[in-house]
LUMLUMDREN-525709 format. One record per residue (C-alpha): residue number from 0; y, z, x. Coordinates in Angstrom, 1 decimal. Example, Ala and Ser with C-alpha at 12.3 -4.5 7.8 and 13.67 -1.06 7.14 Angstrom:
> k, y, z, x
> 0, -4.5, 7.8, 12.3 $
> 1, -1.1, 7.1, 13.7 $
This chain:
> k, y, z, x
> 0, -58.7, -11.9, -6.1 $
> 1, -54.8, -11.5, -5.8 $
> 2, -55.5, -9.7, -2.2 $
> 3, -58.0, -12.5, -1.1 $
> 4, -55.8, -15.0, -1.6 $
> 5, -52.5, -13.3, 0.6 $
> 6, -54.9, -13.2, 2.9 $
> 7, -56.2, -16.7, 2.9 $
> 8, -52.4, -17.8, 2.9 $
> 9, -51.5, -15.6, 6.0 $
> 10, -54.2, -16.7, 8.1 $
> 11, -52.8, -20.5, 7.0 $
> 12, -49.2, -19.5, 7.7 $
> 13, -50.2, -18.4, 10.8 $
> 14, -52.8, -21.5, 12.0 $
> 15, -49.5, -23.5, 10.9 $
> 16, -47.1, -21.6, 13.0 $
> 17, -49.9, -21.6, 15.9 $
> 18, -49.8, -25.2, 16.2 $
> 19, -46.4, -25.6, 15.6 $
> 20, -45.9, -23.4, 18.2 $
> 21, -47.9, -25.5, 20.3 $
> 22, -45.6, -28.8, 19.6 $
> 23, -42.7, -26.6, 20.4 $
> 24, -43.7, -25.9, 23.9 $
> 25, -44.8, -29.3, 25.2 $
> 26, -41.8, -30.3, 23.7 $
> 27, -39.5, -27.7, 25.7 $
> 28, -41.6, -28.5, 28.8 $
> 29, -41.3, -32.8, 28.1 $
> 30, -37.9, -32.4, 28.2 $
> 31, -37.0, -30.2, 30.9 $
> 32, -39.5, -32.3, 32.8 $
> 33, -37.1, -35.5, 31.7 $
> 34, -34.5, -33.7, 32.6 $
> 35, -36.1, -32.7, 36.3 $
> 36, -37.3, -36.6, 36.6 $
> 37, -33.6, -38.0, 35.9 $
> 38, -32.2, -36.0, 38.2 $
> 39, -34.5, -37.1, 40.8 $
> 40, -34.2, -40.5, 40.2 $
> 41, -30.1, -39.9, 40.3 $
> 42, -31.0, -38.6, 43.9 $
> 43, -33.3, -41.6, 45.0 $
> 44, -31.2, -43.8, 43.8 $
> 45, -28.2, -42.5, 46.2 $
> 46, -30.7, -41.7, 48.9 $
> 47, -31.8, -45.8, 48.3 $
> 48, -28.0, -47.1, 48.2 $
> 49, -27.7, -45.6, 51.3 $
> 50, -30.4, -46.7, 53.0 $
> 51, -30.3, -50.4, 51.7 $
> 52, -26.4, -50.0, 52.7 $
> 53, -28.1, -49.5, 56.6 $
> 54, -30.5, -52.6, 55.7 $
> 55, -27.2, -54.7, 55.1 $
> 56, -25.3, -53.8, 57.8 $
> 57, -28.5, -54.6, 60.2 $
> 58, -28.7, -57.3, 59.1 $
> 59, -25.2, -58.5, 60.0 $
> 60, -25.2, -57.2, 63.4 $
> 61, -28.4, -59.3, 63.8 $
> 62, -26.9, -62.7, 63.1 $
> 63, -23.5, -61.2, 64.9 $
> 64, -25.7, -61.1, 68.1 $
> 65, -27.9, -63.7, 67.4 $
> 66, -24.4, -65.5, 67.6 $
> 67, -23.3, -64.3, 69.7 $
> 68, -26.2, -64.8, 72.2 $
> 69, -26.1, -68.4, 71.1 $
> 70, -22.2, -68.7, 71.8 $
> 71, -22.7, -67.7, 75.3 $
> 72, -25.5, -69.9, 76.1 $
> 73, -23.4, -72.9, 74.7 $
> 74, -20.6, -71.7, 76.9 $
> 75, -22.9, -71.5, 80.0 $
> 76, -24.2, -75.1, 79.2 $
> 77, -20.4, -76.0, 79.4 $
> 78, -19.4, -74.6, 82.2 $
> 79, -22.9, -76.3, 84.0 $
> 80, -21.8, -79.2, 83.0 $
> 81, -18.3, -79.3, 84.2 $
> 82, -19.8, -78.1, 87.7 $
> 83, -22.2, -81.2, 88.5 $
> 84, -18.6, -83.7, 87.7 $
> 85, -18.0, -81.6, 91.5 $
> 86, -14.6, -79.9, 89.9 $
> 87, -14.8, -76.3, 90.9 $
> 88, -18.6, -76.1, 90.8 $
> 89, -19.5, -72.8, 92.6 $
> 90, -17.2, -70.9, 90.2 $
> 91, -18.2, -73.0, 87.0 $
> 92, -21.7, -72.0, 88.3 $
> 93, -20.6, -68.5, 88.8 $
> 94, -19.1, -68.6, 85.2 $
> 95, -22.4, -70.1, 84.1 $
> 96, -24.5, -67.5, 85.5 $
> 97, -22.0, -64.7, 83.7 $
> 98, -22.2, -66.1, 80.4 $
> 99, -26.2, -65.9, 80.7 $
> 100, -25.8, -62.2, 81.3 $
> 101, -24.0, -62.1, 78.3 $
> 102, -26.4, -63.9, 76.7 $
> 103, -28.8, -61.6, 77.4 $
> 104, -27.5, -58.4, 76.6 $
> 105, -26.9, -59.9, 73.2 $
> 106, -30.2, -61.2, 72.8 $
> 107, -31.1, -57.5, 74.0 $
> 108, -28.8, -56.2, 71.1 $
> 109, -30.2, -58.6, 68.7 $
> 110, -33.5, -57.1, 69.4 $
> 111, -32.1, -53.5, 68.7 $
> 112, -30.6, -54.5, 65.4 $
> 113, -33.6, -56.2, 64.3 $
> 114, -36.1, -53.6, 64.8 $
> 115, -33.4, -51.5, 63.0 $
> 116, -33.2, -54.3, 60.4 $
> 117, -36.9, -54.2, 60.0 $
> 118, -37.5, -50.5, 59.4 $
> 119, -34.8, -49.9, 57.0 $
> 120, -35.8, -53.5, 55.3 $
> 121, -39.4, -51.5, 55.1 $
> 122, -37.8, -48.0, 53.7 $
> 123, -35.4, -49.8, 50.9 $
> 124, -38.9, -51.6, 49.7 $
> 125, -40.9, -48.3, 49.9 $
> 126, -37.6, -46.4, 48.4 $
> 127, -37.8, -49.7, 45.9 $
> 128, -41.7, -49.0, 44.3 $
> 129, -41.0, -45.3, 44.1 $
> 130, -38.1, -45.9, 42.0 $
> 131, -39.4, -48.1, 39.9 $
> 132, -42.8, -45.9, 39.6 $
> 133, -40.1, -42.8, 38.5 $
> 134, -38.4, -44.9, 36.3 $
> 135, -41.7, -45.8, 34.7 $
> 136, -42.5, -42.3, 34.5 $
> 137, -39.5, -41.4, 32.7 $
> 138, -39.7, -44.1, 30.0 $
> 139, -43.3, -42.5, 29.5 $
> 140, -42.2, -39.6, 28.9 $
> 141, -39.4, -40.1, 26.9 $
> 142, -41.6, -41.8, 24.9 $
> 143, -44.2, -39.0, 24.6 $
> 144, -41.4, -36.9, 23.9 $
> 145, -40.4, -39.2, 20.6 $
> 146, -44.3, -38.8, 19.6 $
> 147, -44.6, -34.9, 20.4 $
> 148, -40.9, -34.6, 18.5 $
> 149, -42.3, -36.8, 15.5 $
> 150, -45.4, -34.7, 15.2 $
> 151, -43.6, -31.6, 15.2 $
> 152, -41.6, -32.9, 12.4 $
> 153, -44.9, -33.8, 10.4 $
> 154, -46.1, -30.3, 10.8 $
> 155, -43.1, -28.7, 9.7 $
> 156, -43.3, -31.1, 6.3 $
> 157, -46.9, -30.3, 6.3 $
> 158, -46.3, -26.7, 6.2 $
> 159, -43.4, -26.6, 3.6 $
> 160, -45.4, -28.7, 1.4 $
> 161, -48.5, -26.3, 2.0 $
> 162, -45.7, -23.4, 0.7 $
> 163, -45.4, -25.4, -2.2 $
> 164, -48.4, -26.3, -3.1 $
> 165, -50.1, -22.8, -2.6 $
> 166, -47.4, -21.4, -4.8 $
> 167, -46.9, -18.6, -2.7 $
> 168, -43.6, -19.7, -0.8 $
> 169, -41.8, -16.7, -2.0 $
> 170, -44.6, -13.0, -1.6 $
> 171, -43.3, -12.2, -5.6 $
> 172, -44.0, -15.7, -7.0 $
> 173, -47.4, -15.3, -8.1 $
> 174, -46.4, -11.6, -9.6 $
> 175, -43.4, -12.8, -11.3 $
> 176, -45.6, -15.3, -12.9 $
> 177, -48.2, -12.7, -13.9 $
> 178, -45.5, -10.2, -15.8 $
> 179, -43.8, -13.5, -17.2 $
> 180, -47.4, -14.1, -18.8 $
> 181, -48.1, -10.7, -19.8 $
> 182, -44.6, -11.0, -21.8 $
> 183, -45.4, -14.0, -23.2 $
> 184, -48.8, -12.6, -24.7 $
> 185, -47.5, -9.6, -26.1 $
> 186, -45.2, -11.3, -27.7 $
> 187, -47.8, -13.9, -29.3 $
> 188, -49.9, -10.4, -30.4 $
> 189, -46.6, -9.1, -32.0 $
> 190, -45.9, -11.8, -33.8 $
> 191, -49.5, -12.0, -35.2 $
> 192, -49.4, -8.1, -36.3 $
> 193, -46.4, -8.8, -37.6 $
> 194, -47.6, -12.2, -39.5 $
> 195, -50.7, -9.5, -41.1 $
> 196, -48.3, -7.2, -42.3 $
> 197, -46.2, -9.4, -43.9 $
> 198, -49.3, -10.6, -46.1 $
> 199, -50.5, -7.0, -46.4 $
> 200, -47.5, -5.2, -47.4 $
> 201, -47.0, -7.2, -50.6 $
> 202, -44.7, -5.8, -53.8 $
> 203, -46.4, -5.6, -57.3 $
> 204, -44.2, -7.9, -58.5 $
> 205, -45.4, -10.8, -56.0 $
> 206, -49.2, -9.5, -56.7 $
> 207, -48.4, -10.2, -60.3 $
> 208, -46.3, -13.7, -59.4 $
> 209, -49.1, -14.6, -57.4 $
> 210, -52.2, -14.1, -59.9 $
> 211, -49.5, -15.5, -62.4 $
> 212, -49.0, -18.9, -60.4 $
> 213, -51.4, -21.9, -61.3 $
> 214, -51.5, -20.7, -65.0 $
> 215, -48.5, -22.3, -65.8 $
> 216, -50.0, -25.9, -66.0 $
> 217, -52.6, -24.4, -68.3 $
> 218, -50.3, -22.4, -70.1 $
> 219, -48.2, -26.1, -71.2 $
> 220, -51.7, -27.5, -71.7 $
> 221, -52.2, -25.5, -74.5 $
> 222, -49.1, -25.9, -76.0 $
> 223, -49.8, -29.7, -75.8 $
> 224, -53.0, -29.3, -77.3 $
> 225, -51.6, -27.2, -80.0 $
> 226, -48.8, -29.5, -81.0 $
> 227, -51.2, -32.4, -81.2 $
> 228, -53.1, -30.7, -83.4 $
> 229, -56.1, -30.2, -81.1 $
> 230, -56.5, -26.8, -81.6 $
> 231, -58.8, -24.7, -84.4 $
> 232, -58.2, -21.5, -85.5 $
> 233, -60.9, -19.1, -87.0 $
> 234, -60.9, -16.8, -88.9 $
> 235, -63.9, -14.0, -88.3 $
> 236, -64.8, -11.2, -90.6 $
> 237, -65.9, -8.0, -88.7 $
> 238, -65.9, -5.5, -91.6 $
> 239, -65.0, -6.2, -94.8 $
> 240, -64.0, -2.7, -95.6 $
> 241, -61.4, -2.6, -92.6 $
> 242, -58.8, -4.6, -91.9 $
> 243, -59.2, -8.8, -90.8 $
> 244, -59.0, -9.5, -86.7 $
> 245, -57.7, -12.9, -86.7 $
> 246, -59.0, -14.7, -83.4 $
> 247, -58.0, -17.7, -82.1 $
> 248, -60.5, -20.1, -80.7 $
> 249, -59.5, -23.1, -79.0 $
> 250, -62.1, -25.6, -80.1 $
> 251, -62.1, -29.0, -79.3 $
> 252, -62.2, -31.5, -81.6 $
> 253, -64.7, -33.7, -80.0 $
> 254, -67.2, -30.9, -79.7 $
> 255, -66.6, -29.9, -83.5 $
> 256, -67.5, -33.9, -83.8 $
> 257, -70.8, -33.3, -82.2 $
């Protein structure tokens, strides 16, 4: 029975340490996974600084030619202007037509800038969603990782209390126990031989004291008896020739009466 029962307890020790076993390593993996996740978000969220720092300063250069185109243009309207009050026409014309070149090469730049505007505008949102989608990803798993780490916690108390309640925690428990109630019966069986002995190995005098005890109330009853006057004695002749056996017979007055 004894051997049936180690063995039942082994293979549960050993379906508990399976699965715990199991927790462990999703655990280990969860968090170097974290771990792997974090460290690539650190890295996206440089690589997305960066690029969003690009962005900006695209931008800027935009409006900066964008201004700049429209400053010369303004300029160029000036300078027509001044040529049709007849002061210096040809070169206010001349200046005219060289502030429209100008113009152009900043409208040409501003172009440049906002193609280079638009495609780093375009990376910092895709840059944007995959951060977010890893940041999600971690908060998933972090979370996972609290459940997995809870679970394993619940199998560990699930396995100690198992220990206790199978009673085998310790491999002598169940033997200890066995000797300590061997002990304990052989002491009980002592202490009944020794109970028989001590009401088989009586002295004569306590046989006599015994057989002797519950005569004494009839013993004073007699007495009483005899010093109320309740008792008769006769006198019976056996022989005549030999000598008189007085008896005593305790008769009872109401008896003598009937």
């Amino acid at each position: 029975m004894w051997s049936f029962v180690k063995r039942l307890w082994n293979i549960l020790v050993g379906n508990l340490h399976e699965v715990a076993d199991k927790f462990e390593q999703p655990i280990t993996m969860t968090k170097q996974g974290i771990r792997d996740l974090e460290a690539q978000l650190k890295e996206s969220l440089q690589s997305f600084a960066e690029v969003r720092a690009v962005a900006i300063r695209s931008k800027n250069e935009v409006n900066q030619a964008a201004q700049a185109a429209e400053d010369y243009k303004k300029k160029a309207m000036t300078l027509l202007h001044k040529a049709q009050k007849g002061q210096n026409s040809a070169e206010f014309e001349r200046l005219a037509a060289e502030a429209m070149a100008q113009r152009e090469q900043k409208l040409d730049l501003y172009k440049t800038h906002l193609a280079t505007q638009q495609k780093y505008e375009k990376m910092v949102a895709t840059m944007n969603g995959k951060i977010k989608r890893l940041k999600r990803e971690i908060s998933k798993w972090k979370s996972e990782l609290k459940s997995l780490e809870s679970r394993q916690k619940a199998a560990a108390a699930g396995m100690k209390i198992s220990k206790v309640m199978a009673g085998v925690d310790s491999g002598k428990t169940l033997e200890m126990l066995n000797k300590m109630k061997e002990r304990v019966e052989n002491d009980e069986a002592l202490a009944e031989a020794y109970g028989e002995m001590a009401t088989t190995t009586k002295s004569i005098d306590e046989e006599i004291n015994a057989a002797l005890e519950g005569h004494e109330g009839m013993d004073a009853l007699l007495a009483l008896k005899e010093e109320m006057g309740l008792l008769k004695k006769d006198v019976i002749d056996l022989k005549p020739e030999e000598d008189i056996i007085s008896i005593e017979i305790e008769r009872n007055n109401d008896l003598d009466a009937i």
